[in-house]
DSSP file (Angstrom, degrees, kcal/mol; ACC not computed):
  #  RESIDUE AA STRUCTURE BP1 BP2  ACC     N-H-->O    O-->H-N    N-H-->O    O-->H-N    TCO  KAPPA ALPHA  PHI   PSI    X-CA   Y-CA   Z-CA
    1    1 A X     >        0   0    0      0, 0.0     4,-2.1     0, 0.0     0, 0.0   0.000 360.0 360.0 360.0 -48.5   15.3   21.8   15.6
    2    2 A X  H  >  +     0   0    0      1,-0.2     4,-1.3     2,-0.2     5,-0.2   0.687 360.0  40.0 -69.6  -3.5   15.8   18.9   17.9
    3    3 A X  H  > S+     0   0    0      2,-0.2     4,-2.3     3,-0.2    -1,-0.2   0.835 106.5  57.2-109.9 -18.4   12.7   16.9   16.3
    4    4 A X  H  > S+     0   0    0      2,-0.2     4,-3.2     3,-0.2    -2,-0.2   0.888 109.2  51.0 -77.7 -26.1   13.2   17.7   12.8
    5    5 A X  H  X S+     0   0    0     -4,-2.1     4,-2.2     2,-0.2     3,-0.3   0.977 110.8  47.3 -59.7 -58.3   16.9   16.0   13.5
    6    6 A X  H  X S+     0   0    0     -4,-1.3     4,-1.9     1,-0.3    -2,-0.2   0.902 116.0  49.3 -58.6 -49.1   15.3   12.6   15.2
    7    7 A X  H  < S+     0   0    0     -4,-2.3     3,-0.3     2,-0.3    -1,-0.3   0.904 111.2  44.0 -84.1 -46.3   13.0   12.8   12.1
    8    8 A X  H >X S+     0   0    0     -4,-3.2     3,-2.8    -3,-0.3     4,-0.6   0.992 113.1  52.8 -54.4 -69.1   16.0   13.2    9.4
    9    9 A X  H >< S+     0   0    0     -4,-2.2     3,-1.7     1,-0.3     4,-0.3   0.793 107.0  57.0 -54.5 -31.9   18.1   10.3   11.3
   10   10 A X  T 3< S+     0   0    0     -4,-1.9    -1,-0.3    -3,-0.3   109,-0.2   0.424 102.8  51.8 -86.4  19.8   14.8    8.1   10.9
   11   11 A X  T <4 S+     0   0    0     -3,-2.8    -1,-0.3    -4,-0.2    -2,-0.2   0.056 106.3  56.8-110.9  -1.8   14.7    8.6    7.1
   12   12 A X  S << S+     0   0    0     -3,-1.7    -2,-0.2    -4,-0.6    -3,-0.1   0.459  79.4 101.8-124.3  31.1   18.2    7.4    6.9
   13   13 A X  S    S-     0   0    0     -4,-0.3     2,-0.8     1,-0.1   106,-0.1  -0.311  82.9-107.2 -42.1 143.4   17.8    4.1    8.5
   14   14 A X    >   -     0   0    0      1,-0.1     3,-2.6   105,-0.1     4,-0.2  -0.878  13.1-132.0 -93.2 138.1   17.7    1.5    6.1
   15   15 A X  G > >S+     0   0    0     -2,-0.8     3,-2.2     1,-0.3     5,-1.2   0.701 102.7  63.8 -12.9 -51.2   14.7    0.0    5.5
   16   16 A X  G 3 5S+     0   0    0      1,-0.4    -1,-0.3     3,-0.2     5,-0.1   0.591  86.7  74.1 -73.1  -9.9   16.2   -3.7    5.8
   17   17 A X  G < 5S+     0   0    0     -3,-2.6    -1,-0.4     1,-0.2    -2,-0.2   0.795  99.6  42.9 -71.1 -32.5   17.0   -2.8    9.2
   18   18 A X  T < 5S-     0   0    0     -3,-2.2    -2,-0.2     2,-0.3    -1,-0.2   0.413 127.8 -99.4 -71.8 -27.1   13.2   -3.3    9.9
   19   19 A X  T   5S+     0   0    0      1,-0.6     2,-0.3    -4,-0.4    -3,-0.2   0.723  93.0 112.5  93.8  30.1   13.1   -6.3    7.8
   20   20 A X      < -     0   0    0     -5,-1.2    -1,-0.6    -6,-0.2    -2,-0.3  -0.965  59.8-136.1-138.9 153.5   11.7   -4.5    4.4
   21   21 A X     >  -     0   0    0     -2,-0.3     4,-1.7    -6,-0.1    -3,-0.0  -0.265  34.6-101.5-100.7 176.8   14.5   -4.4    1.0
   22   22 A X  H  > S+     0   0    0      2,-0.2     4,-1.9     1,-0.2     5,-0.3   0.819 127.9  61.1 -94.6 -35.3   14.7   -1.4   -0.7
   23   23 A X  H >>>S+     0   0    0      2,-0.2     4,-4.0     1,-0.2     3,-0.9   0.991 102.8  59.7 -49.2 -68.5   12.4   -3.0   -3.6
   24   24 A X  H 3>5S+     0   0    0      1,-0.3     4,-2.6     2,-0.2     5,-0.3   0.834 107.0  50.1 -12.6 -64.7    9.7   -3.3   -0.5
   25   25 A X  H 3X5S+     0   0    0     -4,-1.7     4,-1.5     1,-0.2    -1,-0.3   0.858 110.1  41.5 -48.0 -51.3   10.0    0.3   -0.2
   26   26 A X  H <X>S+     0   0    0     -4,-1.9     4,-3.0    -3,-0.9     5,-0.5   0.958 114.4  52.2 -74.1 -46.8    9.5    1.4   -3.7
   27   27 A X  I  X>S+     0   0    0     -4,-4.0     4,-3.5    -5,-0.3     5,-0.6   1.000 114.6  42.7 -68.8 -47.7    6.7   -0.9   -4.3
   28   28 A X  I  X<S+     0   0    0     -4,-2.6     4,-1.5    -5,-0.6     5,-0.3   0.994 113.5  50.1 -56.2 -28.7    4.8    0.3   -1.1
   29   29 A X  I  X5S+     0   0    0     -4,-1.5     4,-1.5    -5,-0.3    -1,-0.2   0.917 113.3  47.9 -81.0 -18.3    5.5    3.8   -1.7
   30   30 A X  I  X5S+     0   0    0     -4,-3.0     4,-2.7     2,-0.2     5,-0.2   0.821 110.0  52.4 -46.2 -46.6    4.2    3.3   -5.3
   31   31 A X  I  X<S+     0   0    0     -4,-3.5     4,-2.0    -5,-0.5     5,-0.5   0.826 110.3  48.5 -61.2 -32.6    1.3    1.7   -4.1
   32   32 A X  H  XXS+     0   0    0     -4,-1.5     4,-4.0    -5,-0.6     5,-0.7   0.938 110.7  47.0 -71.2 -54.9    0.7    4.5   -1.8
   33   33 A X  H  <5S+     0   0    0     -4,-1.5    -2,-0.2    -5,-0.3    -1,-0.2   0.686 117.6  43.1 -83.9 -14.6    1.1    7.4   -4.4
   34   34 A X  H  <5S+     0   0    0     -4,-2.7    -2,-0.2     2,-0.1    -3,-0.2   0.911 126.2  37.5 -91.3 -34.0   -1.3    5.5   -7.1
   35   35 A X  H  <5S+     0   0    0     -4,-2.0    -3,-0.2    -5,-0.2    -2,-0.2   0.887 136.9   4.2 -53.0 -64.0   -3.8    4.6   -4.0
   36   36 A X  T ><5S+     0   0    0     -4,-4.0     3,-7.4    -5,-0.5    -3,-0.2   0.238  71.2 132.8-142.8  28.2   -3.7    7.6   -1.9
   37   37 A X  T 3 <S+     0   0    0     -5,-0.7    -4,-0.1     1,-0.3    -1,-0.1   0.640  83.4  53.1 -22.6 -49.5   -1.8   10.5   -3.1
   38   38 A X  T 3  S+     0   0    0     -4,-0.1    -1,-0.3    -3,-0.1     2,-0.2   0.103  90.2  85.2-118.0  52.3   -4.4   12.4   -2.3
   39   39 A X  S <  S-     0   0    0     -3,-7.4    -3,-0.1     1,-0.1     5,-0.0  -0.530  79.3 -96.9-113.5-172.2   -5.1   11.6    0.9
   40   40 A X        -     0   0    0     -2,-0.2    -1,-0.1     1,-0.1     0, 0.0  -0.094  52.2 -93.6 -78.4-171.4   -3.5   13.1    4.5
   41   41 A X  S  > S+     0   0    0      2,-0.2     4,-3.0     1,-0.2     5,-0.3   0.528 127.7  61.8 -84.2 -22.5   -0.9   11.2    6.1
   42   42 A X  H  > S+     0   0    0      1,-0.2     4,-1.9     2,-0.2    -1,-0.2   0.911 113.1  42.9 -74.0 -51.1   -3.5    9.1    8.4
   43   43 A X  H  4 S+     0   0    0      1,-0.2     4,-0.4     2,-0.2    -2,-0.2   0.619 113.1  49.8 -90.7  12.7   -4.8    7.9    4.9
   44   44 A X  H  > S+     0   0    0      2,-0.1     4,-1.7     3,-0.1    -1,-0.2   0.801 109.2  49.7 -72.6 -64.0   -1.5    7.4    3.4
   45   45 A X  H >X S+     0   0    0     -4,-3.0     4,-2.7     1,-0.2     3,-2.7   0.989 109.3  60.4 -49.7 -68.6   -0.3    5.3    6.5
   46   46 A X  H 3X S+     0   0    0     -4,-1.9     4,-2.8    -5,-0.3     5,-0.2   0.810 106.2  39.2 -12.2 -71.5   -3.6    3.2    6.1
   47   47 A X  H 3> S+     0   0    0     -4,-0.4     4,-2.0     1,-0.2    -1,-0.3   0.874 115.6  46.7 -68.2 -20.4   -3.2    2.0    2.9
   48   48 A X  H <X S+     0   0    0     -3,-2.7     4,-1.5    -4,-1.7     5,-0.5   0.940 112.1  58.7 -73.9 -47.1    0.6    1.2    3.1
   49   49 A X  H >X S+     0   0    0     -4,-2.7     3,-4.4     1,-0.3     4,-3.0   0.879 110.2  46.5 -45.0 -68.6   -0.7   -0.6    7.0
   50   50 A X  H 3X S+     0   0    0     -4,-2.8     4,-2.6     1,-0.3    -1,-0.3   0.782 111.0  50.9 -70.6 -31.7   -3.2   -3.0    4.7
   51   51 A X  H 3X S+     0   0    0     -4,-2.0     4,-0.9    -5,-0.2    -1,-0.3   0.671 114.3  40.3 -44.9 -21.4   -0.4   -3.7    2.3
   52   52 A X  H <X S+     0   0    0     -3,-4.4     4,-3.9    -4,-1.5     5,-0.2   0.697 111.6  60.2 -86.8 -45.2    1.9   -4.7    5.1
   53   53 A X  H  < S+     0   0    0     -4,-3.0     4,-0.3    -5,-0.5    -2,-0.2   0.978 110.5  43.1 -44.4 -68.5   -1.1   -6.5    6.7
   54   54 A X  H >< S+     0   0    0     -4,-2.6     3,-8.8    76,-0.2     6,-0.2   0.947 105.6  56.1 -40.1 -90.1   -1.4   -8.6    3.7
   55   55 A X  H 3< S+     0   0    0     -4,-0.9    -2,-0.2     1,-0.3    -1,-0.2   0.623 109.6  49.9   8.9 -81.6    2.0   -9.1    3.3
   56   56 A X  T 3< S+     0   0    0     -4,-3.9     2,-0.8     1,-0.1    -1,-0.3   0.495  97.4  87.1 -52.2  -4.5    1.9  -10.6    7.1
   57   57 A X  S X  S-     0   0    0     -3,-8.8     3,-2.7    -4,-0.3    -1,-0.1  -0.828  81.1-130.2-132.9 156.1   -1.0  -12.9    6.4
   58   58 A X  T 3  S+     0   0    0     -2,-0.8    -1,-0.1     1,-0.2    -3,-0.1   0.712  95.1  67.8 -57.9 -12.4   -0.9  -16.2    5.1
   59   59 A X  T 3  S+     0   0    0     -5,-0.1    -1,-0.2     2,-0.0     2,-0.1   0.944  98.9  65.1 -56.1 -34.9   -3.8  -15.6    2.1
   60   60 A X  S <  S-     0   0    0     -3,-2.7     7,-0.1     1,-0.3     6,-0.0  -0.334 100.7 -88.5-121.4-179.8   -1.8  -13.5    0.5
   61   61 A X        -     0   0    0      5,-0.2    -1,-0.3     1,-0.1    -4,-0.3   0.126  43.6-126.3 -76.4-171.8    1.7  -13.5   -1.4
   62   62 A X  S    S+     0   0    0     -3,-0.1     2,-0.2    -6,-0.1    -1,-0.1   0.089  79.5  58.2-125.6  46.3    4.3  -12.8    1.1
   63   63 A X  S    S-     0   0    0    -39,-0.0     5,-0.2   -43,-0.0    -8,-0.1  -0.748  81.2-118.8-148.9-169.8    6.3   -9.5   -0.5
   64   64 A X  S  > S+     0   0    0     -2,-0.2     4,-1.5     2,-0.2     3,-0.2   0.730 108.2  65.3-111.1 -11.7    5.1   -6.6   -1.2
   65   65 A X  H  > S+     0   0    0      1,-0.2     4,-3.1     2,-0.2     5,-0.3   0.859 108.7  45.9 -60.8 -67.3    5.8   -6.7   -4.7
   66   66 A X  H  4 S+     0   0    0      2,-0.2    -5,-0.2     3,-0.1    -1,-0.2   0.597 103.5  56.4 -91.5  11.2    3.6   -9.4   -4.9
   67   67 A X  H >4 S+     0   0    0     -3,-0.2     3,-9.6     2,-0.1    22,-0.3   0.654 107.2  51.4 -88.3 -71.1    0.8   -8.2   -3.0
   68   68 A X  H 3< S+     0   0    0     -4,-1.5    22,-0.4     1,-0.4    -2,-0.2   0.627 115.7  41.5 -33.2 -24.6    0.5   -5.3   -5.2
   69   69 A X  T 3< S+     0   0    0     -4,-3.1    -1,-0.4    20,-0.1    -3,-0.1   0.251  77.6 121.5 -80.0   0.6    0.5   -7.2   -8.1
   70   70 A X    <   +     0   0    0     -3,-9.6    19,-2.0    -5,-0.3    20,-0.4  -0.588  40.3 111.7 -68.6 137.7   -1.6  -10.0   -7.2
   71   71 A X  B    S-A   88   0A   0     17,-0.2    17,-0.2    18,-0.1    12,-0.1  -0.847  73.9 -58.3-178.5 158.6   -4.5  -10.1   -9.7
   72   72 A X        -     0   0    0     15,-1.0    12,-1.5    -2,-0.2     2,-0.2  -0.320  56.8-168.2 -38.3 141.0   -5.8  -12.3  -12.5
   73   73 A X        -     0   0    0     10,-0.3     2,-0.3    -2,-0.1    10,-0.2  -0.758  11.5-169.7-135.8 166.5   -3.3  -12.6  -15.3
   74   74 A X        -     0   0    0     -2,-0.2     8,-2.0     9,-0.1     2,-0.4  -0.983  22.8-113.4-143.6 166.2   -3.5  -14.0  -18.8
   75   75 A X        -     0   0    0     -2,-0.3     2,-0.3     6,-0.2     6,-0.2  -0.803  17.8-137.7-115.0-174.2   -0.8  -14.8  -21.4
   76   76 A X    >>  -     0   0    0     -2,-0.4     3,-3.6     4,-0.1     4,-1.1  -0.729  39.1 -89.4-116.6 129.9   -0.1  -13.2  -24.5
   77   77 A X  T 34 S+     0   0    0     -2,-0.3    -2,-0.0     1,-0.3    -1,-0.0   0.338 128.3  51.1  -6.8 -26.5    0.8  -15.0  -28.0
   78   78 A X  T 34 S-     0   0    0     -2,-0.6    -1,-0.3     2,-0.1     3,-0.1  -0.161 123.6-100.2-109.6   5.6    4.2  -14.8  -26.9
   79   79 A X  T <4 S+     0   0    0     -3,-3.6     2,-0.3     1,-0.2    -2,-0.2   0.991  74.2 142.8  65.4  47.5    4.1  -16.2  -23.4
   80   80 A X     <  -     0   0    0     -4,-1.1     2,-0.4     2,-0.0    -1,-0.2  -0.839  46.0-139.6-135.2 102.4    4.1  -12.7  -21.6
   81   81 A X        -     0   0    0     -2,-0.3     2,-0.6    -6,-0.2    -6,-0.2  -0.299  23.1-175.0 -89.8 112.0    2.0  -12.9  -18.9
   82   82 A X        -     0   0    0     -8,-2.0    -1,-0.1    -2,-0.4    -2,-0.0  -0.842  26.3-119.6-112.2  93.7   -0.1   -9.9  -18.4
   83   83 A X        -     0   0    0     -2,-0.6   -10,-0.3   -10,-0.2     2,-0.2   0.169  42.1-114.5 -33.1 149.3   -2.8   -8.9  -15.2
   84   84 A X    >   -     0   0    0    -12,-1.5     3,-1.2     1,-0.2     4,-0.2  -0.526  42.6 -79.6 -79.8 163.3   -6.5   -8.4  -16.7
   85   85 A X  T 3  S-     0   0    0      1,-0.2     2,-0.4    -2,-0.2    10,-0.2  -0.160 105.8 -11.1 -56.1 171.9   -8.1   -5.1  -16.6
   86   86 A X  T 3  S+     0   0    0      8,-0.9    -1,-0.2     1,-0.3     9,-0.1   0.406 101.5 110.8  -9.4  41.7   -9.5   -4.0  -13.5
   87   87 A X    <   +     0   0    0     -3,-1.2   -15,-1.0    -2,-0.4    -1,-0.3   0.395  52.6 108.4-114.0  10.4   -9.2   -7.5  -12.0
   88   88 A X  B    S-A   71   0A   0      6,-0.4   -17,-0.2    -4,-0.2     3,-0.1  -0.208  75.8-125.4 -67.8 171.8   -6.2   -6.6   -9.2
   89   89 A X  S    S+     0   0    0    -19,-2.0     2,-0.7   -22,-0.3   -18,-0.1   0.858 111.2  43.8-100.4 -14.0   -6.4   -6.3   -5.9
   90   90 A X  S >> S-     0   0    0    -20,-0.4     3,-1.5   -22,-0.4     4,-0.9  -0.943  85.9-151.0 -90.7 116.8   -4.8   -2.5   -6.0
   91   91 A X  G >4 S+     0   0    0     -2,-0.7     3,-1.4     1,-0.2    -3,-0.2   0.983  90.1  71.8 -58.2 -58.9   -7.0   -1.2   -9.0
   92   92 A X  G 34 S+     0   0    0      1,-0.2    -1,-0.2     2,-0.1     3,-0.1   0.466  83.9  60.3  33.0 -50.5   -4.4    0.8   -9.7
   93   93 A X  G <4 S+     0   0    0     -3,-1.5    -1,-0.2     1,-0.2     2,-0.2   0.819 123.3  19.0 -90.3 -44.4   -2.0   -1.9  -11.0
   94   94 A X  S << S+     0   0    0     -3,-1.4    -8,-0.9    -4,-0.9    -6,-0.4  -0.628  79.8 113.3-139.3  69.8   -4.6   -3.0  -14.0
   95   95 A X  S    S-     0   0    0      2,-0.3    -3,-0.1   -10,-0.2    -1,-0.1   0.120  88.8-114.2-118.2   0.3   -7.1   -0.2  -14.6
   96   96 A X  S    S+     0   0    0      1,-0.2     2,-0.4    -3,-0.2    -4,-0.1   0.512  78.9 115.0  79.1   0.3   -5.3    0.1  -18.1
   97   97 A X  S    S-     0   0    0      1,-0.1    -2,-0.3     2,-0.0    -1,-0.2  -0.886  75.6 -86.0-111.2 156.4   -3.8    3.4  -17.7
   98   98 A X        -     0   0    0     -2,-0.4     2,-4.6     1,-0.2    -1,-0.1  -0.207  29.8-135.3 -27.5  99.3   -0.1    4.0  -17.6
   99   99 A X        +     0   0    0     -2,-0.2     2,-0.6    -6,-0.1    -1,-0.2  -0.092  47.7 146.0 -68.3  61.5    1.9    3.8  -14.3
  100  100 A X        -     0   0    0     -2,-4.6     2,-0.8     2,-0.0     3,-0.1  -0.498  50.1-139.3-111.3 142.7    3.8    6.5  -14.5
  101  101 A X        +     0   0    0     -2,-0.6     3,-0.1     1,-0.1    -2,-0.1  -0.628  35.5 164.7 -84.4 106.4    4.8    8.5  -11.3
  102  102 A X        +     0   0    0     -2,-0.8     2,-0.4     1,-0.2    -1,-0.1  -0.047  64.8  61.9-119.2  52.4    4.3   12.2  -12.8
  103  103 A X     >  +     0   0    0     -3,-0.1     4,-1.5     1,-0.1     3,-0.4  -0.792  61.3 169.6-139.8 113.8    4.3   14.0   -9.7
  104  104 A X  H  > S+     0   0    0     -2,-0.4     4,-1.8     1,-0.2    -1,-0.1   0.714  78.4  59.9-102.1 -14.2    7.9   13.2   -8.2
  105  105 A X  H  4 S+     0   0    0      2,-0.2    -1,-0.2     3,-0.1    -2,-0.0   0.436 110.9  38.5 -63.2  -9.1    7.5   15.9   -5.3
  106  106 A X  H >> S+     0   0    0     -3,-0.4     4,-1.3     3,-0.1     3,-1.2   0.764 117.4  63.3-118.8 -70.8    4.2   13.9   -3.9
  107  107 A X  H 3X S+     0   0    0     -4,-1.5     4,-0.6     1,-0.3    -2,-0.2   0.657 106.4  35.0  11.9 -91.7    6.6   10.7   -4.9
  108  108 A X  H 3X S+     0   0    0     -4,-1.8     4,-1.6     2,-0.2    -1,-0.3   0.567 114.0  58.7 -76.4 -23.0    9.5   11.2   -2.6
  109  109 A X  H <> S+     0   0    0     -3,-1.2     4,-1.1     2,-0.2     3,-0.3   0.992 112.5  42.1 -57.9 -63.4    7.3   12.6    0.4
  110  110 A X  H  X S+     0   0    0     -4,-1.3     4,-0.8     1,-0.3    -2,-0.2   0.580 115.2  46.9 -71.2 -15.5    5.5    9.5    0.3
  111  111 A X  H  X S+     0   0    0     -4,-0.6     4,-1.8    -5,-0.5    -1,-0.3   0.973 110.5  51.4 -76.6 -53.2    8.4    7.4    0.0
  112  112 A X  H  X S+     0   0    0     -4,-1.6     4,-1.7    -3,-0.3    -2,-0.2   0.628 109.2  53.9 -54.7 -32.0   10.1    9.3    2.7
  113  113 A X  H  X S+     0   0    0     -4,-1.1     4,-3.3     2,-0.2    -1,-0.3   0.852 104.6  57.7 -62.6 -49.8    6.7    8.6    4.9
  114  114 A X  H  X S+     0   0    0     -4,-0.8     4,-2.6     2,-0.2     3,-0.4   0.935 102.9  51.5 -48.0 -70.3    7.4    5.1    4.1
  115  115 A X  H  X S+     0   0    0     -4,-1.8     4,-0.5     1,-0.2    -1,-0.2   0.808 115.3  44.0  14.1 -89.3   10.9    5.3    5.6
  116  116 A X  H  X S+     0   0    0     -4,-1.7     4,-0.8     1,-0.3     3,-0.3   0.642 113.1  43.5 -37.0 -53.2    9.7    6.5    8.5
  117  117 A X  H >< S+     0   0    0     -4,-3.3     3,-1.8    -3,-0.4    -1,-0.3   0.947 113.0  48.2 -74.4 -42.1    7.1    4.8    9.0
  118  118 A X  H 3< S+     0   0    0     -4,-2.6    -1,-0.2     1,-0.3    -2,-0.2   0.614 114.4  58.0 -50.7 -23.8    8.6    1.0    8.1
  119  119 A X  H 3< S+     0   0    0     -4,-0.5    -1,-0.3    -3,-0.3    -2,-0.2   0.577  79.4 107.7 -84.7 -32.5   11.4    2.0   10.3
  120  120 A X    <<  -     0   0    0     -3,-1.8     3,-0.2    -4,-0.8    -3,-0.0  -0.039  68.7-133.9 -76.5 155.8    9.9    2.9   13.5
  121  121 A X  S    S+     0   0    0      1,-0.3     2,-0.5     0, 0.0    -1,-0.1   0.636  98.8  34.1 -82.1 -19.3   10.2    0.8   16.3
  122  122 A X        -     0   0    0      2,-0.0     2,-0.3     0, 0.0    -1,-0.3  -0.908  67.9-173.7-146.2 107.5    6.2    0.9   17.3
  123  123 A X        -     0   0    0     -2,-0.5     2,-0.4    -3,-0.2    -5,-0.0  -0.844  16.3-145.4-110.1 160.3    4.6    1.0   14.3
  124  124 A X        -     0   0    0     -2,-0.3     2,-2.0     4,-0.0     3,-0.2  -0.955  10.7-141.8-114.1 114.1    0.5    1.6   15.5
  125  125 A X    >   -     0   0    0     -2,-0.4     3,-2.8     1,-0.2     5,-0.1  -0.559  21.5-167.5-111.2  77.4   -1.6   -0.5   12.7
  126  126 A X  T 3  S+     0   0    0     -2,-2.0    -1,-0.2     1,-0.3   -84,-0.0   0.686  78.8  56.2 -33.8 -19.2   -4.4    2.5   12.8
  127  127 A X  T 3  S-     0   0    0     -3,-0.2    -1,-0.3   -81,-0.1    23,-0.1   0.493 102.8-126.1 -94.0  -2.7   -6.4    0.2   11.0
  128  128 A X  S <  S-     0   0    0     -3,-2.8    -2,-0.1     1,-0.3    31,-0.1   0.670  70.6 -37.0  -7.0  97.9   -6.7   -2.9   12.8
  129  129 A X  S    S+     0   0    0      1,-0.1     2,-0.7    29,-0.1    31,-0.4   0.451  84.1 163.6  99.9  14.2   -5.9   -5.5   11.1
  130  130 A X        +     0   0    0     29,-0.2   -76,-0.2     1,-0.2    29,-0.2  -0.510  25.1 168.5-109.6 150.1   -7.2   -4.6    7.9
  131  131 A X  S    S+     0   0    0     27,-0.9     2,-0.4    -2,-0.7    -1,-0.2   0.505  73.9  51.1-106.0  -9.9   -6.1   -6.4    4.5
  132  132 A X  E     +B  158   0B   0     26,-2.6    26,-2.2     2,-0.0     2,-0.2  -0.964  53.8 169.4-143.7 146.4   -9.3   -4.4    2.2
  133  133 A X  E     -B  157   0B   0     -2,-0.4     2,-0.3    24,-0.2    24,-0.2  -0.776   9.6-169.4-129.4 178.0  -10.3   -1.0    1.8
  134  134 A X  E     -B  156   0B   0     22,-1.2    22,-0.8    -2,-0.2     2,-0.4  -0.913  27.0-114.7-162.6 166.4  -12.6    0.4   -0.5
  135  135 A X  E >   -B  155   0B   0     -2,-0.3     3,-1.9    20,-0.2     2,-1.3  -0.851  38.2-108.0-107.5 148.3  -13.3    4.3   -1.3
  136  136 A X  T 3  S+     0   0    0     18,-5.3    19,-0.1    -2,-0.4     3,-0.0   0.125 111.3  64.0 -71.4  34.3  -17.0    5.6   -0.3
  137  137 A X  T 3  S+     0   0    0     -2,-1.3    -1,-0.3    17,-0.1     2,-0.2   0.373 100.4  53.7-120.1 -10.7  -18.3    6.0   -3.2
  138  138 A X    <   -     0   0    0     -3,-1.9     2,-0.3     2,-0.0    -4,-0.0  -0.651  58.3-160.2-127.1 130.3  -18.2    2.4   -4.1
  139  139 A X        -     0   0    0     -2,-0.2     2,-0.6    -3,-0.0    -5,-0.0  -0.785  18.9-152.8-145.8 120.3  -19.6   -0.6   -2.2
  140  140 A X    >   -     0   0    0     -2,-0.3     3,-2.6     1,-0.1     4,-0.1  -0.662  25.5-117.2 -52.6  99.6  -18.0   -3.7   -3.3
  141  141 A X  T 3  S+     0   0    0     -2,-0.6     4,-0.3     1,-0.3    -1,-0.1   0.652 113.3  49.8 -27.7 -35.8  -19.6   -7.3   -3.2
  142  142 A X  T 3> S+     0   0    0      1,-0.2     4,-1.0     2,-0.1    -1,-0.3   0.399  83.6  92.6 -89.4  11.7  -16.7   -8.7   -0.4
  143  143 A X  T X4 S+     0   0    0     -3,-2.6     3,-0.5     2,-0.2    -1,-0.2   0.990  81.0  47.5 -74.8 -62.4  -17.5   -5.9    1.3
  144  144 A X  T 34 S+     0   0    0      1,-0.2    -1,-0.2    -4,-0.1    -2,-0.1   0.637 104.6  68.3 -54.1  -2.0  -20.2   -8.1    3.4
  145  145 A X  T 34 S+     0   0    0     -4,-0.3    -2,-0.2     2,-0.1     2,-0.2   0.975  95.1  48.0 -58.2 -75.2  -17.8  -10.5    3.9
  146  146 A X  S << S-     0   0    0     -4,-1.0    14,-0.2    -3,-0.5    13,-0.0  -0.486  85.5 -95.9-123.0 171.3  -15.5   -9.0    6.1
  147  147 A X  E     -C  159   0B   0     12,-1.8    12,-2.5    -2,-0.2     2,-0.3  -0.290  36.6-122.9 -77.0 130.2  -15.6   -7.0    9.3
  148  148 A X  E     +C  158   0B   0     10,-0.2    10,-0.2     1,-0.1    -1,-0.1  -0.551  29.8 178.0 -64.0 133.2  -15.6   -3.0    9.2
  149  149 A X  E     -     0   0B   0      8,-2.2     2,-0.3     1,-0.4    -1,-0.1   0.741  48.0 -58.9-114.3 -45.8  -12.8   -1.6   11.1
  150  150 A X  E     -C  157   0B   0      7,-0.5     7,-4.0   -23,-0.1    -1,-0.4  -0.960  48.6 -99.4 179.2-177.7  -12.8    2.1   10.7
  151  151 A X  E     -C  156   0B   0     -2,-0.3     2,-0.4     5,-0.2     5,-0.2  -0.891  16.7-166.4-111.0 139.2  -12.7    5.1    8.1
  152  152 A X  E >   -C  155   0B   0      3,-0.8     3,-2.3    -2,-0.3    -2,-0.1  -0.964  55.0 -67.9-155.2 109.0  -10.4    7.3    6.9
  153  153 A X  T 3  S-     0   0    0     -2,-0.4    -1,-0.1     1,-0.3  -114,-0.0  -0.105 122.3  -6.5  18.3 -95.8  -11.1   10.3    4.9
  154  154 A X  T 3  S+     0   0    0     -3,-0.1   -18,-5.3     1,-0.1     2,-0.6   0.531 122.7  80.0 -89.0 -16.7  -12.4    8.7    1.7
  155  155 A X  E <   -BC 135 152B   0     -3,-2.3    -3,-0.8   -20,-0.3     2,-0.6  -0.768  60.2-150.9-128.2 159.8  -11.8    5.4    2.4
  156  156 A X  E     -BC 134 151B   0    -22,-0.8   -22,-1.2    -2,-0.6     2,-0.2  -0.695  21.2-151.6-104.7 146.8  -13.4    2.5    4.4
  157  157 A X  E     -BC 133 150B   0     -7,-4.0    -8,-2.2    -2,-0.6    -7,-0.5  -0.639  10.5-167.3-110.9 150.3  -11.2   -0.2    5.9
  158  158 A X  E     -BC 132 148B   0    -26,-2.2   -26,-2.6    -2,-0.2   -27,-0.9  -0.967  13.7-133.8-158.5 153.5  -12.0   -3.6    6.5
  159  159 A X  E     - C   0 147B   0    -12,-2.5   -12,-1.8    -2,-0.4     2,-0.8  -0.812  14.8-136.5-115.0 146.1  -10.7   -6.7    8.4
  160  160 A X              0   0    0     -2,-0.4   -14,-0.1   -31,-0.4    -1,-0.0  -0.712 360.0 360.0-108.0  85.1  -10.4  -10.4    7.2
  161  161 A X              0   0    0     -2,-0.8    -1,-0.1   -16,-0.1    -2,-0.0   0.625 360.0 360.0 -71.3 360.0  -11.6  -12.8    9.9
């Protein structure tokens, strides 16, 4: 009883108390549920950690909004600037298929992880340090580029030197 209460009072911190907006929130926990939806909570954290990881380093945009969107873009006849297919750094984002959240029970648990996790006072970056991941089926050309850091159910994590 007493831990599921500490755990409700740390899902209704706000977010901004941490130093993430509530937009921050949604975008990671989006990010999360097209990325790793179906992964445990270890591979959940992960991928939200290298989005925050970005975030914190200076290659990349500095919101979260705009990591998750960062990709090639082009514009459109009309000056409406539109990511190319599968050229993002979350595939996800520009793979061409609809972004639509249709599981809203998977949704709000992962958002609610998100909370938690952005909230905590010692957050643990299980990954360490890493800003690219890949799944293991897949082996990706920047992959020799940058340092392996560990593994996590389906995907491998890797750190930017």
């Amino acid at each position: 009883m007493i831990k599921s209460m500490i755990l409700a009072s740390m899902l209704i911190v706000p977010a901004a108390a941490q130093g993430y907006s509530d937009d921050d929130i949604i975008w990671l926990a989006k990010n999360v549920y097209f990325e790793a939806r179906n992964q445990g909570v270890a591979g959940q954290i992960a991928v939200a950690q290298v989005t925050l990881n970005r975030v914190n380093d200076r290659r990349f945009p500095n919101t979260v909004r705009e990591v998750v969107t960062q990709g090639l873009t082009k514009k459109s006849w009309r000056g409406n600037i539109y990511p190319i297919k599968n050229k993002c750094q979350f595939s996800w984002y520009c793979d061409g298929k609809e972004d639509k959240i249709t599981n809203w029970q998977a949704f709000n648990k992962i958002k609610k992880l998100i909370l938690t996790y952005t909230t905590s006072y010692s957050i643990i970056d299980i990954t360490e340090g890493a800003t690219h991941y890949h799944a293991d089926y897949v082996y990706p050309d920047w992959a020799d580029t940058k340092t392996k850091t560990i593994e996590i159910e389906d995907h491998i994590f890797y750190r930017w030197e």
